[in-house]
C-alpha positions in Angstrom: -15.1 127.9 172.8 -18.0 129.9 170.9 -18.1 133.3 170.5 -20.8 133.6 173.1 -18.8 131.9 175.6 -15.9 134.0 175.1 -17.9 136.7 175.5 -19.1 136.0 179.1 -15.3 134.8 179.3 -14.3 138.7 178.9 -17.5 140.1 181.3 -16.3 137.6 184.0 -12.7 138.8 184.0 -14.3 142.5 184.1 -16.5 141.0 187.6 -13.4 139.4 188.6 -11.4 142.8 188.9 -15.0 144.6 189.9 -14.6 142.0 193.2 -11.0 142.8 193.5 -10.3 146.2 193.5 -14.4 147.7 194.0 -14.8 145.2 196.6 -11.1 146.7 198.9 -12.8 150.1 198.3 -16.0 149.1 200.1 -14.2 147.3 202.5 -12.2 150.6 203.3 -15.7 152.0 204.4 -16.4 149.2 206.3 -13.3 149.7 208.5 -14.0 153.2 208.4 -17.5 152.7 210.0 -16.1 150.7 212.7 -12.9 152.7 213.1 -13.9 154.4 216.5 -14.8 157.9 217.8 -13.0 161.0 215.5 -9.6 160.8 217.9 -8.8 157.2 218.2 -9.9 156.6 214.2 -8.5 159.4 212.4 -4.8 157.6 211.9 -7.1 154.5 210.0 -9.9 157.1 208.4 -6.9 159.0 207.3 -5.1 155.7 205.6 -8.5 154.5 204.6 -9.5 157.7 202.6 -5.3 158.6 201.0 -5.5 154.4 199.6 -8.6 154.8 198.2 -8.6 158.3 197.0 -7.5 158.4 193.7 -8.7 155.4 192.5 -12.3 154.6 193.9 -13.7 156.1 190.5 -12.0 154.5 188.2 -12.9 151.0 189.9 -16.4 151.2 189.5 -15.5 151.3 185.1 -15.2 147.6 186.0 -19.0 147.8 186.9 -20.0 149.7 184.2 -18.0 147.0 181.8 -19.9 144.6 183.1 -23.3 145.7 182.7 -22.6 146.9 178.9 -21.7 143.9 178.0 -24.4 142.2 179.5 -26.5 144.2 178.3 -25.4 143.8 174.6 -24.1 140.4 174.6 -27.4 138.8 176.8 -30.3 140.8 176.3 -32.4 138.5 177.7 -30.3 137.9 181.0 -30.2 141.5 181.6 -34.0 141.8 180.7 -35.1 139.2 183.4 -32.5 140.0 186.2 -32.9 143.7 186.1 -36.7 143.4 185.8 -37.3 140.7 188.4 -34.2 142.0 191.2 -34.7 145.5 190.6 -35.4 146.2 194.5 -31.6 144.7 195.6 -30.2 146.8 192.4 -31.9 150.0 193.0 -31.0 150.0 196.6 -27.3 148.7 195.0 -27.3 152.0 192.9 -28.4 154.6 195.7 -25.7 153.0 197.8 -22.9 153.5 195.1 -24.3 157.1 194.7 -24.4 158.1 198.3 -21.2 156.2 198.9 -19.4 158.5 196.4 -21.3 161.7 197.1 -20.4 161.2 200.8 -16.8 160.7 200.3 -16.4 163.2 197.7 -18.2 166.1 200.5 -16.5 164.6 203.6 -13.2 166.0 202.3 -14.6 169.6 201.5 -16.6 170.3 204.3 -14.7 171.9 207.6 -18.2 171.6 210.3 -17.6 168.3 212.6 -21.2 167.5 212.3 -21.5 167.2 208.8 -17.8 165.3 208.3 -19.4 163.0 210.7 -22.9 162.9 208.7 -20.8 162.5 205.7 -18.2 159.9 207.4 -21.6 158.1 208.3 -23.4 157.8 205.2 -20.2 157.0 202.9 -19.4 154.3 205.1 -23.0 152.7 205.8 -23.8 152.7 201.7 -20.0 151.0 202.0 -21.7 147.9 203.4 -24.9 148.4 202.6 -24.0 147.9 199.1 -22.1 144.8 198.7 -24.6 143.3 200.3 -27.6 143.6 198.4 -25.2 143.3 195.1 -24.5 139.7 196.7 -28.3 138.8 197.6 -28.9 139.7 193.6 -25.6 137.0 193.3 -27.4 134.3 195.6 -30.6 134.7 193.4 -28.9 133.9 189.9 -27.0 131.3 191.3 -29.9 129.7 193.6 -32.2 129.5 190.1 -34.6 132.0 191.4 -34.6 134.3 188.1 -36.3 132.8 185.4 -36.5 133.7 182.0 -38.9 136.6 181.1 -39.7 139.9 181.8 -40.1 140.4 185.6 -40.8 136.8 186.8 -39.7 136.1 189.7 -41.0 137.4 193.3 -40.1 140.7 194.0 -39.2 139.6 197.5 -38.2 135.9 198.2 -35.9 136.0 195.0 -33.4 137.6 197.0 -34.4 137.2 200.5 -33.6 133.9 200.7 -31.1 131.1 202.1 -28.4 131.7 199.2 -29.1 135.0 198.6 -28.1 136.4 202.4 -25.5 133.9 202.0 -24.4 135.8 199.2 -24.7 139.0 200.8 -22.7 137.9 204.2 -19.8 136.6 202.3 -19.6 139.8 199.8 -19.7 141.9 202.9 -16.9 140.0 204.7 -14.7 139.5 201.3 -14.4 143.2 200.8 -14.3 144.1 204.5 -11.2 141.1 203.9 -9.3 142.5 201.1 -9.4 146.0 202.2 -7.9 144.9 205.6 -5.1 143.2 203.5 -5.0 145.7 201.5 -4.7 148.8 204.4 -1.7 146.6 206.3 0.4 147.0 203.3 -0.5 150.6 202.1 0.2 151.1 206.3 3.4 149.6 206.2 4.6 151.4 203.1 3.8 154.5 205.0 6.0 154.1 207.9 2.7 153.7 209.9 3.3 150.6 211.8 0.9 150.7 214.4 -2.2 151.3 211.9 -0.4 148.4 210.1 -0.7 146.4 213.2 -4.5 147.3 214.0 -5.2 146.1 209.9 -3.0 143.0 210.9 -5.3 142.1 213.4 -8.5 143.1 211.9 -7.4 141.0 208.8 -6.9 137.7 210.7 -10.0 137.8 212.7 -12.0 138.7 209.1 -10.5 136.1 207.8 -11.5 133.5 210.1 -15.0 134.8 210.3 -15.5 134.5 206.3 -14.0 131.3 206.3 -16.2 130.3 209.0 -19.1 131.7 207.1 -17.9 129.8 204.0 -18.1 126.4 205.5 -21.6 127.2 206.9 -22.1 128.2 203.2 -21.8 124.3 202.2 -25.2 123.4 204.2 -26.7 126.1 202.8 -26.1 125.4 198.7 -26.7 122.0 199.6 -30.2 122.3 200.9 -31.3 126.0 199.1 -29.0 125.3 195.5 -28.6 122.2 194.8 -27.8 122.4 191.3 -24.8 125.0 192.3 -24.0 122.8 195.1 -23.6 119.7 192.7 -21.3 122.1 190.7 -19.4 123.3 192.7 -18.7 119.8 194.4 -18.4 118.4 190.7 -16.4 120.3 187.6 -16.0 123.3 189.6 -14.2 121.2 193.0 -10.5 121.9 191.8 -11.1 126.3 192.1 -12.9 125.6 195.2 -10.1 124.1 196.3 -7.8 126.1 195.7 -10.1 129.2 197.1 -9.6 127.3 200.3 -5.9 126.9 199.6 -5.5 131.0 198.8 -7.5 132.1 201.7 -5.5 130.0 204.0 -2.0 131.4 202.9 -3.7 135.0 203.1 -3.8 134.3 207.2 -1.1 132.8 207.4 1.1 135.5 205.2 -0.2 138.5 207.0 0.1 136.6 210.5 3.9 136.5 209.0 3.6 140.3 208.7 4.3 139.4 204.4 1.7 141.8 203.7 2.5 141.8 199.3 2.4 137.9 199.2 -0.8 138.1 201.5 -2.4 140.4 198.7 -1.6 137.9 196.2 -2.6 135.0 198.1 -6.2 136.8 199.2 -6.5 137.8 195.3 -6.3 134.2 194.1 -8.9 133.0 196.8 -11.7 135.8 196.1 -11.2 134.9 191.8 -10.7 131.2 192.3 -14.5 131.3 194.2 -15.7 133.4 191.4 -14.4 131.3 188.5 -15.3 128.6 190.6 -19.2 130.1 190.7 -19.3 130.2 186.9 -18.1 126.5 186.0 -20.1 125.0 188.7 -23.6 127.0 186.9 -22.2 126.1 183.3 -23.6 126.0 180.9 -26.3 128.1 182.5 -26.6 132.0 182.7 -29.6 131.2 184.4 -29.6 128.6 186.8 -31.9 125.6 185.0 -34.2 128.4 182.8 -30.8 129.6 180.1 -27.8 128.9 178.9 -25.3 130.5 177.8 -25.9 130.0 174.0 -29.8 130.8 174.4 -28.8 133.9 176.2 -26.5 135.2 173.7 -27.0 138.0 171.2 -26.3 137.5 167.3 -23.3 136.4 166.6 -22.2 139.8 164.4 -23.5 141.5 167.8 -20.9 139.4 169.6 -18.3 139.9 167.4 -18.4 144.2 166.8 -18.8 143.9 170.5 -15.3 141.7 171.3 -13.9 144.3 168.5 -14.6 147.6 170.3 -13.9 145.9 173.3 -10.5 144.8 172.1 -10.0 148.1 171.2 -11.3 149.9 174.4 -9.0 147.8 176.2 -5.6 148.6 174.4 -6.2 152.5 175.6 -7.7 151.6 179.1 -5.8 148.5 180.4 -2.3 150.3 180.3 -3.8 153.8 181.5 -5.3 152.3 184.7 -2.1 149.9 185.3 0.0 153.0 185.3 -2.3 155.1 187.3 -1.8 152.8 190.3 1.9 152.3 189.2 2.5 155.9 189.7 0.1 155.4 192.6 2.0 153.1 194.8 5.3 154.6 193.6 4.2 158.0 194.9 3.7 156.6 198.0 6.4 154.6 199.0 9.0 157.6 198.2 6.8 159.8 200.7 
Protein backbone atom coordinates (compact mmCIF):
# COMPACT_ATOMS: atom_id res chain seq x y z
CA UNK A 1 0.00 0.00 0.00
CA UNK A 2 1.51 3.64 -0.80
CA UNK A 3 1.46 6.28 1.27
CA UNK A 4 -1.19 7.95 -0.79
CA UNK A 5 -3.36 5.12 -0.56
CA UNK A 6 -3.16 4.90 3.05
CA UNK A 7 -3.94 8.20 3.24
CA UNK A 8 -7.40 8.01 1.61
CA UNK A 9 -7.41 4.65 3.70
CA UNK A 10 -7.53 7.02 7.05
CA UNK A 11 -10.11 9.81 5.27
CA UNK A 12 -12.46 6.92 4.38
CA UNK A 13 -12.50 5.43 7.94
CA UNK A 14 -13.15 9.35 9.08
CA UNK A 15 -16.47 9.16 6.13
CA UNK A 16 -17.16 5.89 7.41
CA UNK A 17 -17.90 7.14 11.07
CA UNK A 18 -19.18 10.73 9.42
CA UNK A 19 -22.13 8.10 7.76
CA UNK A 20 -22.51 6.38 11.05
CA UNK A 21 -22.89 8.51 13.79
CA UNK A 22 -23.66 12.17 11.54
CA UNK A 23 -25.97 10.21 9.46
CA UNK A 24 -28.33 8.82 13.06
CA UNK A 25 -28.23 12.49 13.92
CA UNK A 26 -29.92 13.64 10.72
CA UNK A 27 -32.02 10.83 10.81
CA UNK A 28 -33.30 11.91 14.32
CA UNK A 29 -34.60 15.16 12.50
CA UNK A 30 -36.09 13.20 9.99
CA UNK A 31 -38.31 11.37 12.53
CA UNK A 32 -38.68 14.47 14.20
CA UNK A 33 -40.26 16.11 11.13
CA UNK A 34 -42.67 13.40 10.75
CA UNK A 35 -43.27 12.82 14.44
CA UNK A 36 -46.90 14.40 14.49
CA UNK A 37 -48.61 17.49 15.95
CA UNK A 38 -46.75 19.00 19.49
CA UNK A 39 -49.02 16.33 21.79
CA UNK A 40 -48.83 13.07 20.05
CA UNK A 41 -44.86 13.81 19.14
CA UNK A 42 -43.39 15.28 22.13
CA UNK A 43 -42.66 11.53 23.86
CA UNK A 44 -40.36 10.88 20.23
CA UNK A 45 -39.12 14.83 19.86
CA UNK A 46 -38.27 14.40 23.50
CA UNK A 47 -36.16 10.96 22.88
CA UNK A 48 -35.03 12.36 19.62
CA UNK A 49 -33.47 15.69 21.00
CA UNK A 50 -32.00 13.85 24.90
CA UNK A 51 -29.99 10.94 22.25
CA UNK A 52 -28.69 13.41 20.20
CA UNK A 53 -28.04 16.21 22.45
CA UNK A 54 -24.69 15.97 23.63
CA UNK A 55 -23.12 14.58 20.94
CA UNK A 56 -24.45 16.13 17.56
CA UNK A 57 -21.32 18.55 17.66
CA UNK A 58 -18.81 16.46 18.15
CA UNK A 59 -20.09 14.17 15.10
CA UNK A 60 -19.72 16.68 12.54
CA UNK A 61 -15.34 16.68 13.61
CA UNK A 62 -15.75 13.55 11.47
CA UNK A 63 -16.72 15.99 8.63
CA UNK A 64 -14.34 18.39 9.25
CA UNK A 65 -11.59 15.36 9.24
CA UNK A 66 -12.58 14.55 6.16
CA UNK A 67 -12.37 17.69 4.26
CA UNK A 68 -8.72 18.57 5.81
CA UNK A 69 -7.43 15.80 4.66
CA UNK A 70 -8.69 16.07 1.41
CA UNK A 71 -7.90 19.07 1.13
CA UNK A 72 -4.15 18.48 2.10
CA UNK A 73 -3.65 15.04 0.91
CA UNK A 74 -5.63 15.75 -2.84
CA UNK A 75 -5.44 19.12 -3.70
CA UNK A 76 -6.60 18.62 -6.90
CA UNK A 77 -9.78 16.36 -5.94
CA UNK A 78 -10.80 19.00 -3.56
CA UNK A 79 -10.02 21.76 -6.24
CA UNK A 80 -12.34 20.14 -8.98
CA UNK A 81 -15.22 18.80 -6.68
CA UNK A 82 -15.57 21.94 -4.62
CA UNK A 83 -15.34 24.12 -7.69
CA UNK A 84 -17.57 22.14 -10.09
CA UNK A 85 -20.46 20.89 -7.07
CA UNK A 86 -20.39 23.90 -5.16
CA UNK A 87 -24.34 24.41 -5.58
CA UNK A 88 -25.13 20.75 -3.73
CA UNK A 89 -22.23 21.79 -1.08
CA UNK A 90 -23.25 25.30 -0.40
CA UNK A 91 -26.83 24.26 0.07
CA UNK A 92 -25.04 21.10 2.22
CA UNK A 93 -23.37 23.85 4.42
CA UNK A 94 -26.53 26.22 5.04
CA UNK A 95 -28.32 23.02 5.97
CA UNK A 96 -25.71 21.90 8.57
CA UNK A 97 -25.86 25.63 9.83
CA UNK A 98 -29.53 25.94 10.14
CA UNK A 99 -29.83 22.50 11.34
CA UNK A 100 -27.66 23.38 14.37
CA UNK A 101 -28.74 26.84 14.92
CA UNK A 102 -32.34 25.51 14.99
CA UNK A 103 -31.72 22.90 17.49
CA UNK A 104 -29.51 24.85 19.55
CA UNK A 105 -32.68 27.89 19.84
CA UNK A 106 -35.54 25.25 19.91
CA UNK A 107 -34.34 24.41 23.46
CA UNK A 108 -34.07 28.14 24.72
CA UNK A 109 -37.03 29.60 23.44
CA UNK A 110 -40.48 29.26 25.69
CA UNK A 111 -43.10 30.91 22.58
CA UNK A 112 -44.92 27.79 20.81
CA UNK A 113 -44.56 29.52 17.49
CA UNK A 114 -41.10 29.86 17.33
CA UNK A 115 -40.25 26.16 19.03
CA UNK A 116 -42.43 25.10 16.15
CA UNK A 117 -40.48 27.48 13.58
CA UNK A 118 -37.35 26.23 15.13
CA UNK A 119 -38.72 22.42 15.36
CA UNK A 120 -39.36 23.13 11.56
CA UNK A 121 -36.30 24.38 10.18
CA UNK A 122 -33.88 21.93 12.29
CA UNK A 123 -35.61 19.11 11.07
CA UNK A 124 -36.24 20.14 7.25
CA UNK A 125 -32.12 21.15 6.99
CA UNK A 126 -32.14 17.34 8.71
CA UNK A 127 -33.19 15.97 5.32
CA UNK A 128 -32.43 18.44 3.28
CA UNK A 129 -28.92 17.91 3.91
CA UNK A 130 -28.06 14.39 3.39
CA UNK A 131 -29.46 14.70 0.45
CA UNK A 132 -27.65 17.01 -1.56
CA UNK A 133 -24.35 15.58 0.35
CA UNK A 134 -25.47 12.29 -1.50
CA UNK A 135 -26.25 13.90 -5.11
CA UNK A 136 -22.46 15.43 -4.69
CA UNK A 137 -21.73 11.29 -3.79
CA UNK A 138 -23.65 10.14 -7.13
CA UNK A 139 -21.54 12.77 -9.13
CA UNK A 140 -18.01 11.51 -8.07
CA UNK A 141 -19.03 8.09 -8.34
CA UNK A 142 -21.08 8.49 -11.84
CA UNK A 143 -17.61 10.21 -13.41
CA UNK A 144 -19.31 13.48 -13.81
CA UNK A 145 -16.36 15.65 -12.09
CA UNK A 146 -13.50 15.90 -14.13
CA UNK A 147 -10.29 17.12 -13.46
CA UNK A 148 -9.82 20.91 -13.44
CA UNK A 149 -10.97 23.85 -11.96
CA UNK A 150 -14.81 24.04 -12.20
CA UNK A 151 -15.48 21.65 -15.11
CA UNK A 152 -18.28 20.01 -14.98
CA UNK A 153 -22.00 21.44 -15.37
CA UNK A 154 -23.14 23.35 -12.63
CA UNK A 155 -26.50 21.55 -12.95
CA UNK A 156 -26.58 17.99 -14.60
CA UNK A 157 -23.47 16.92 -12.52
CA UNK A 158 -25.59 16.34 -9.67
CA UNK A 159 -29.04 16.27 -10.98
CA UNK A 160 -28.79 13.20 -12.47
CA UNK A 161 -29.76 9.41 -12.47
CA UNK A 162 -26.86 8.43 -9.77
CA UNK A 163 -26.73 11.44 -8.13
CA UNK A 164 -30.65 11.41 -6.84
CA UNK A 165 -29.92 7.90 -6.31
CA UNK A 166 -27.42 9.01 -4.10
CA UNK A 167 -29.37 11.39 -2.37
CA UNK A 168 -32.60 8.90 -1.87
CA UNK A 169 -30.50 6.27 -0.25
CA UNK A 170 -28.41 8.91 2.10
CA UNK A 171 -31.76 10.14 3.09
CA UNK A 172 -33.27 6.72 3.90
CA UNK A 173 -29.85 5.34 5.59
CA UNK A 174 -29.85 8.04 8.16
CA UNK A 175 -33.59 8.17 8.50
CA UNK A 176 -32.58 3.98 9.05
CA UNK A 177 -29.90 4.20 11.64
CA UNK A 178 -31.51 6.81 13.68
CA UNK A 179 -34.69 4.52 13.89
CA UNK A 180 -32.34 1.76 15.06
CA UNK A 181 -30.69 3.75 16.93
CA UNK A 182 -33.96 5.61 18.94
CA UNK A 183 -35.55 1.83 19.62
CA UNK A 184 -32.59 1.08 21.77
CA UNK A 185 -31.92 4.56 23.44
CA UNK A 186 -36.08 4.04 24.05
CA UNK A 187 -35.74 0.87 25.56
CA UNK A 188 -32.91 1.84 27.83
CA UNK A 189 -35.23 4.47 29.06
CA UNK A 190 -38.00 2.42 30.18
CA UNK A 191 -39.99 3.94 27.31
CA UNK A 192 -41.44 1.02 25.66
CA UNK A 193 -44.03 2.35 23.63
CA UNK A 194 -41.67 5.10 21.85
CA UNK A 195 -39.51 1.91 21.55
CA UNK A 196 -42.28 0.26 19.83
CA UNK A 197 -43.33 3.24 17.40
CA UNK A 198 -39.12 3.28 16.33
CA UNK A 199 -39.58 -0.57 16.07
CA UNK A 200 -42.05 -0.12 13.56
CA UNK A 201 -40.74 2.83 11.80
CA UNK A 202 -37.30 0.91 11.56
CA UNK A 203 -38.78 -2.10 9.74
CA UNK A 204 -40.78 -0.28 7.22
CA UNK A 205 -37.45 2.14 6.51
CA UNK A 206 -35.73 -0.72 6.15
CA UNK A 207 -37.65 -2.34 3.53
CA UNK A 208 -38.06 0.88 1.67
CA UNK A 209 -34.15 1.46 1.42
CA UNK A 210 -33.65 -1.98 0.50
CA UNK A 211 -36.26 -1.54 -2.02
CA UNK A 212 -34.55 1.57 -3.24
CA UNK A 213 -31.27 -0.28 -3.31
CA UNK A 214 -32.28 -2.88 -5.72
CA UNK A 215 -33.79 -0.26 -8.04
CA UNK A 216 -30.34 1.25 -7.42
CA UNK A 217 -28.78 -1.77 -9.69
CA UNK A 218 -30.72 -0.55 -12.96
CA UNK A 219 -29.70 2.67 -12.27
CA UNK A 220 -25.55 2.17 -12.01
CA UNK A 221 -25.99 -0.06 -14.68
CA UNK A 222 -27.33 2.23 -17.30
CA UNK A 223 -26.05 5.94 -15.68
CA UNK A 224 -22.41 4.40 -14.06
CA UNK A 225 -21.22 1.79 -15.65
CA UNK A 226 -17.79 1.89 -14.66
CA UNK A 227 -19.08 1.79 -10.71
CA UNK A 228 -21.55 -0.67 -11.73
CA UNK A 229 -18.79 -3.02 -13.23
CA UNK A 230 -17.07 -2.46 -9.76
CA UNK A 231 -19.19 -2.96 -7.73
CA UNK A 232 -20.34 -6.26 -9.50
CA UNK A 233 -16.50 -7.17 -9.94
CA UNK A 234 -13.73 -6.59 -6.95
CA UNK A 235 -16.09 -4.85 -4.91
CA UNK A 236 -19.14 -8.00 -5.08
CA UNK A 237 -17.99 -9.68 -1.75
CA UNK A 238 -18.86 -5.94 0.61
CA UNK A 239 -21.90 -5.73 -1.46
CA UNK A 240 -22.72 -8.70 -0.35
CA UNK A 241 -22.31 -8.62 2.74
CA UNK A 242 -24.17 -4.98 2.85
CA UNK A 243 -27.13 -7.14 1.77
CA UNK A 244 -26.29 -9.68 4.39
CA UNK A 245 -26.08 -6.79 7.37
CA UNK A 246 -29.11 -4.98 6.33
CA UNK A 247 -31.06 -8.07 6.33
CA UNK A 248 -30.08 -9.13 10.07
CA UNK A 249 -30.85 -5.35 10.97
CA UNK A 250 -34.75 -6.30 10.14
CA UNK A 251 -34.77 -9.21 11.29
CA UNK A 252 -32.87 -8.28 14.79
CA UNK A 253 -35.11 -5.36 15.64
CA UNK A 254 -38.30 -7.43 14.35
CA UNK A 255 -36.77 -9.76 17.34
CA UNK A 256 -36.97 -6.67 19.56
CA UNK A 257 -32.53 -7.31 19.84
CA UNK A 258 -32.25 -3.70 19.44
CA UNK A 259 -27.90 -3.77 20.37
CA UNK A 260 -27.20 -6.57 17.80
CA UNK A 261 -29.65 -4.66 15.33
CA UNK A 262 -27.19 -1.55 15.78
CA UNK A 263 -24.33 -3.65 14.96
CA UNK A 264 -25.88 -5.46 12.17
CA UNK A 265 -27.27 -1.90 10.50
CA UNK A 266 -23.51 -0.51 11.24
CA UNK A 267 -21.85 -3.25 9.16
CA UNK A 268 -24.41 -2.86 6.20
CA UNK A 269 -24.11 1.24 5.88
CA UNK A 270 -19.73 0.70 6.05
CA UNK A 271 -19.75 -2.53 4.03
CA UNK A 272 -21.62 -0.24 1.04
CA UNK A 273 -19.24 2.43 1.66
CA UNK A 274 -15.99 0.34 1.52
CA UNK A 275 -17.71 -1.38 -1.05
CA UNK A 276 -18.07 2.28 -3.13
CA UNK A 277 -14.41 2.81 -2.80
CA UNK A 278 -12.93 -0.62 -4.15
CA UNK A 279 -15.48 -0.76 -6.88
CA UNK A 280 -13.96 3.19 -8.17
CA UNK A 281 -10.33 2.06 -7.40
CA UNK A 282 -7.87 3.10 -8.39
CA UNK A 283 -9.80 6.22 -9.22
CA UNK A 284 -10.53 9.35 -7.01
CA UNK A 285 -12.21 10.48 -9.96
CA UNK A 286 -14.20 8.23 -11.74
CA UNK A 287 -12.07 7.64 -15.24
CA UNK A 288 -10.32 11.44 -15.12
CA UNK A 289 -7.71 10.50 -11.58
CA UNK A 290 -6.36 8.16 -9.57
CA UNK A 291 -5.45 7.97 -6.58
CA UNK A 292 -1.68 8.37 -7.02
CA UNK A 293 -2.24 11.43 -9.56
CA UNK A 294 -4.44 12.95 -6.94
CA UNK A 295 -2.07 12.73 -4.21
CA UNK A 296 0.04 15.52 -2.61
CA UNK A 297 3.99 15.13 -2.06
CA UNK A 298 4.87 12.42 -0.48
CA UNK A 299 6.60 14.58 2.71
CA UNK A 300 2.97 16.29 2.61
CA UNK A 301 1.54 12.84 3.15
CA UNK A 302 3.69 11.80 5.63
CA UNK A 303 3.64 15.17 8.24
CA UNK A 304 0.05 14.78 7.50
CA UNK A 305 -0.38 10.82 8.74
CA UNK A 306 2.07 12.14 11.67
CA UNK A 307 -0.16 14.95 13.05
CA UNK A 308 -2.97 12.87 12.36
CA UNK A 309 -1.52 10.00 14.38
CA UNK A 310 -1.08 12.27 16.81
CA UNK A 311 -4.57 14.12 16.82
CA UNK A 312 -5.98 10.87 17.12
CA UNK A 313 -4.21 9.44 20.31
CA UNK A 314 -5.98 12.67 22.25
CA UNK A 315 -9.37 12.59 20.32
CA UNK A 316 -10.20 8.88 19.71
CA UNK A 317 -10.24 8.03 23.52
CA UNK A 318 -11.93 11.50 24.46
CA UNK A 319 -14.98 10.95 22.14
CA UNK A 320 -15.21 7.01 23.07
CA UNK A 321 -15.57 7.99 26.59
CA UNK A 322 -17.84 10.85 26.00
CA UNK A 323 -20.49 8.40 24.75
CA UNK A 324 -19.28 5.87 27.33
CA UNK A 325 -20.23 8.10 30.05
CA UNK A 326 -23.17 8.94 27.67
CA UNK A 327 -24.96 5.69 27.48
CA UNK A 328 -23.91 4.82 31.09
CA UNK A 329 -25.71 8.07 32.31
CA UNK A 330 -28.58 6.92 30.77
CA UNK A 331 -29.22 3.60 31.50
CA UNK A 332 -28.86 4.23 35.47
CA UNK A 333 -31.64 7.04 35.03
Amino acid sequence: MSIAELTLVIMWIGLNAYALFGGADFGGGFWDLVAGGAKRGAPQRKLIENSIGPVWEANHVWLIFCLVVLWTGFPKVFSAVTSSLYVPLTLAAFGIILRGSAFAFRKSVEEIELKRIFGATFAFSSVLTPFFLGTVAGAVASGRVPAGNAQAHPVSSWINPTSVLGGTLAVGICAYLAAVYLTADARRTGSEEVAEGFRTRALWTGVVVGVVALAGIGVLANDAERLFDGLTGRALPLVVASGIGGLSSIVLVWRRRYVEARIAAAVAVSAILWGWAVGQYPYMLEGAVTIEEAAAPDVTLKAMIVSLSVGAVLLIPSLAWMYFLFQRDRSET
